[in-house]
N, C-alpha and C positions, 0 to 999 in steps of 0.2 A: 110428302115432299113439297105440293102444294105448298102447306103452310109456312116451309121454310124459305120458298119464293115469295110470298107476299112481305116474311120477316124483313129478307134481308132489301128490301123495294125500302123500308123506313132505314136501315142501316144509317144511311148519310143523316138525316134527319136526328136521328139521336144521339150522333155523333157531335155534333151542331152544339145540339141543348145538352149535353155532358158538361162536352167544352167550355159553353158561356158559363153554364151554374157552378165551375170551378172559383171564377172569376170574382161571383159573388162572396160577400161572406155576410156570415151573420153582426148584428150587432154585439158588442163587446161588454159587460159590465166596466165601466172607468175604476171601479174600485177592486178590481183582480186583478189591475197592473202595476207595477211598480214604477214610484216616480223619482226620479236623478236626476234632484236641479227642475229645467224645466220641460225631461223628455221623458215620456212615457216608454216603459220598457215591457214586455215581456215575461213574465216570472219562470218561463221554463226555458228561453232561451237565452235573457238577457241582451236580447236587441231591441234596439228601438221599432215598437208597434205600429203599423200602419192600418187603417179600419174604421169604418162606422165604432162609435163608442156612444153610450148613456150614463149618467150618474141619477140612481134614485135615492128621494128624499129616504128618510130610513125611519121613517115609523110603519112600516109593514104593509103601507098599500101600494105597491108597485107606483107609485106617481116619476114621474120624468124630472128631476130636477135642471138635469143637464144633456144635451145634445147634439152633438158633432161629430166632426171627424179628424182621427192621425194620418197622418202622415209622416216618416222614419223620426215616431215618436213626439212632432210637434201637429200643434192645433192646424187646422188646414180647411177652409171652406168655409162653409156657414155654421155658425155658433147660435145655441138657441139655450137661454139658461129663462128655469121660470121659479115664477115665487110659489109658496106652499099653496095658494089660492090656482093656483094652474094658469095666470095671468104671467105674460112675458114680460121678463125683469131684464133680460139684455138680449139682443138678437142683431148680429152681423158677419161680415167675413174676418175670414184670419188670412194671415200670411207667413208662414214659417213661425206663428206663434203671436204676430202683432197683430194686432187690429187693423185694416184699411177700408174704404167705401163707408159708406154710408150705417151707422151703427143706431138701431132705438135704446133708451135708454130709463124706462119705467123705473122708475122709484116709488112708486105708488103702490101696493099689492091691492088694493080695493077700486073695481068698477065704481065710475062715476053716474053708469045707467044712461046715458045721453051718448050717442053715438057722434054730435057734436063736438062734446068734450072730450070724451076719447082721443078723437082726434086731433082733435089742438092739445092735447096735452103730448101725444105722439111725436109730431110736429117738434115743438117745442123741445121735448127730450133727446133730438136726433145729434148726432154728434157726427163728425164731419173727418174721416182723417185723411189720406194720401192713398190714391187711388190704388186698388189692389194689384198686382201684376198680369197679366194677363199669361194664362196656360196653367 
Protein backbone atom coordinates (compact mmCIF):
# COMPACT_ATOMS: atom_id res chain seq x y z
CA UNK A 1 0.00 0.00 0.00
CA UNK A 2 3.16 2.10 0.63
CA UNK A 3 3.93 1.99 -2.97
CA UNK A 4 0.77 2.94 -4.08
CA UNK A 5 1.07 6.32 -1.91
CA UNK A 6 4.30 7.27 -3.20
CA UNK A 7 2.64 6.38 -7.01
CA UNK A 8 -0.17 8.29 -6.58
CA UNK A 9 2.19 11.58 -4.76
CA UNK A 10 3.57 11.68 -8.94
CA UNK A 11 -0.09 11.21 -10.20
CA UNK A 12 -0.34 15.23 -11.05
CA UNK A 13 3.04 15.30 -12.37
CA UNK A 14 2.43 12.75 -15.04
CA UNK A 15 -0.60 13.99 -15.75
CA UNK A 16 1.34 17.29 -16.51
CA UNK A 17 3.85 15.52 -19.08
CA UNK A 18 0.93 13.34 -20.66
CA UNK A 19 -0.80 16.39 -21.36
CA UNK A 20 2.08 18.56 -22.79
CA UNK A 21 3.58 15.43 -24.99
CA UNK A 22 0.04 15.20 -26.65
CA UNK A 23 0.72 18.58 -27.80
CA UNK A 24 3.76 17.74 -29.43
CA UNK A 25 3.96 15.85 -32.62
CA UNK A 26 6.44 14.23 -34.53
CA UNK A 27 7.97 15.61 -37.67
CA UNK A 28 5.93 14.74 -40.76
CA UNK A 29 7.63 13.41 -44.08
CA UNK A 30 6.30 16.44 -46.84
CA UNK A 31 6.09 13.83 -49.28
CA UNK A 32 3.16 11.53 -47.52
CA UNK A 33 0.96 14.38 -47.97
CA UNK A 34 -1.05 15.20 -50.52
CA UNK A 35 -0.88 18.66 -52.20
CA UNK A 36 -4.14 20.82 -53.73
CA UNK A 37 -3.07 23.77 -55.28
CA UNK A 38 -1.04 25.29 -52.66
CA UNK A 39 -2.39 23.39 -49.34
CA UNK A 40 -1.11 20.46 -47.91
CA UNK A 41 -3.59 17.80 -47.04
CA UNK A 42 -3.67 14.85 -45.14
CA UNK A 43 -3.95 11.40 -47.19
CA UNK A 44 -6.34 9.64 -44.63
CA UNK A 45 -8.34 12.47 -43.75
CA UNK A 46 -8.14 14.88 -46.53
CA UNK A 47 -7.83 18.06 -44.36
CA UNK A 48 -5.58 20.42 -44.54
CA UNK A 49 -2.30 19.29 -42.28
CA UNK A 50 -1.02 21.27 -39.54
CA UNK A 51 2.81 20.24 -38.22
CA UNK A 52 6.49 20.29 -38.08
CA UNK A 53 7.12 18.72 -41.79
CA UNK A 54 10.70 17.72 -43.87
CA UNK A 55 11.41 16.95 -47.35
CA UNK A 56 14.45 14.73 -48.00
CA UNK A 57 16.80 14.84 -50.96
CA UNK A 58 16.02 11.27 -52.36
CA UNK A 59 19.09 9.61 -53.04
CA UNK A 60 18.86 7.30 -49.90
CA UNK A 61 20.82 9.23 -47.21
CA UNK A 62 18.43 10.72 -45.11
CA UNK A 63 19.69 14.42 -45.86
CA UNK A 64 17.18 17.34 -45.03
CA UNK A 65 16.40 19.04 -48.15
CA UNK A 66 13.42 20.95 -46.77
CA UNK A 67 12.15 22.34 -43.42
CA UNK A 68 9.23 23.95 -41.83
CA UNK A 69 6.09 24.06 -40.65
CA UNK A 70 1.85 23.64 -41.68
CA UNK A 71 -0.35 25.24 -40.66
CA UNK A 72 -4.38 24.27 -42.03
CA UNK A 73 -2.11 22.98 -44.74
CA UNK A 74 -0.21 26.30 -45.68
CA UNK A 75 3.56 27.09 -44.98
CA UNK A 76 3.79 29.02 -41.55
CA UNK A 77 7.01 30.07 -39.57
CA UNK A 78 10.39 29.52 -40.57
CA UNK A 79 11.33 27.84 -43.90
CA UNK A 80 14.77 26.32 -44.04
CA UNK A 81 15.36 24.83 -47.69
CA UNK A 82 19.23 23.54 -48.38
CA UNK A 83 21.30 22.57 -51.36
CA UNK A 84 22.62 18.92 -51.84
CA UNK A 85 25.97 20.36 -50.19
CA UNK A 86 23.94 20.75 -46.77
CA UNK A 87 24.60 24.60 -47.41
CA UNK A 88 21.38 26.78 -46.98
CA UNK A 89 19.83 27.71 -50.27
CA UNK A 90 16.86 29.84 -48.75
CA UNK A 91 15.84 30.38 -45.11
CA UNK A 92 13.03 32.74 -43.71
CA UNK A 93 9.42 33.23 -42.49
CA UNK A 94 6.27 32.46 -44.15
CA UNK A 95 2.94 33.71 -43.62
CA UNK A 96 -0.13 31.85 -44.80
CA UNK A 97 2.18 30.64 -47.54
CA UNK A 98 4.18 34.13 -48.51
CA UNK A 99 7.12 34.97 -47.68
CA UNK A 100 7.59 38.27 -45.05
CA UNK A 101 10.93 39.52 -42.83
CA UNK A 102 13.91 39.12 -43.66
CA UNK A 103 14.72 35.98 -46.20
CA UNK A 104 18.69 34.69 -47.10
CA UNK A 105 18.90 33.80 -50.35
CA UNK A 106 22.27 31.54 -51.37
CA UNK A 107 22.53 30.70 -54.84
CA UNK A 108 25.81 29.56 -54.42
CA UNK A 109 25.93 25.65 -53.12
CA UNK A 110 29.93 25.85 -52.71
CA UNK A 111 31.66 27.39 -49.47
CA UNK A 112 33.84 30.09 -50.28
CA UNK A 113 36.29 29.05 -47.04
CA UNK A 114 36.45 32.71 -45.68
CA UNK A 115 34.14 33.33 -43.20
CA UNK A 116 34.41 37.10 -44.57
CA UNK A 117 32.86 36.26 -47.66
CA UNK A 118 30.34 34.16 -46.36
CA UNK A 119 29.16 36.87 -45.04
CA UNK A 120 29.07 39.37 -47.38
CA UNK A 121 27.83 37.19 -49.76
CA UNK A 122 24.78 36.47 -46.94
CA UNK A 123 24.37 40.09 -46.81
CA UNK A 124 24.23 40.69 -50.15
CA UNK A 125 21.59 37.76 -50.86
CA UNK A 126 19.14 38.98 -48.17
CA UNK A 127 15.94 39.86 -49.56
CA UNK A 128 13.58 42.22 -47.78
CA UNK A 129 9.77 41.57 -47.89
CA UNK A 130 6.81 43.15 -45.75
CA UNK A 131 7.03 42.49 -42.15
CA UNK A 132 5.57 39.15 -41.04
CA UNK A 133 2.20 39.49 -38.90
CA UNK A 134 2.62 39.27 -35.52
CA UNK A 135 0.93 36.04 -33.61
Amino acid sequence: MKIFGRLLRFAPLLLVFTVSCRHLRATRDLDTLIRADTVYLDPNTHEPYSGPVKRYFHDGKKRVQIEGTLKDGMWEGEMTVYHESGRIRYQGQLSRGAPCGTWLDNRDDESSGSVLEELQRDIASMGIYPPCPDG
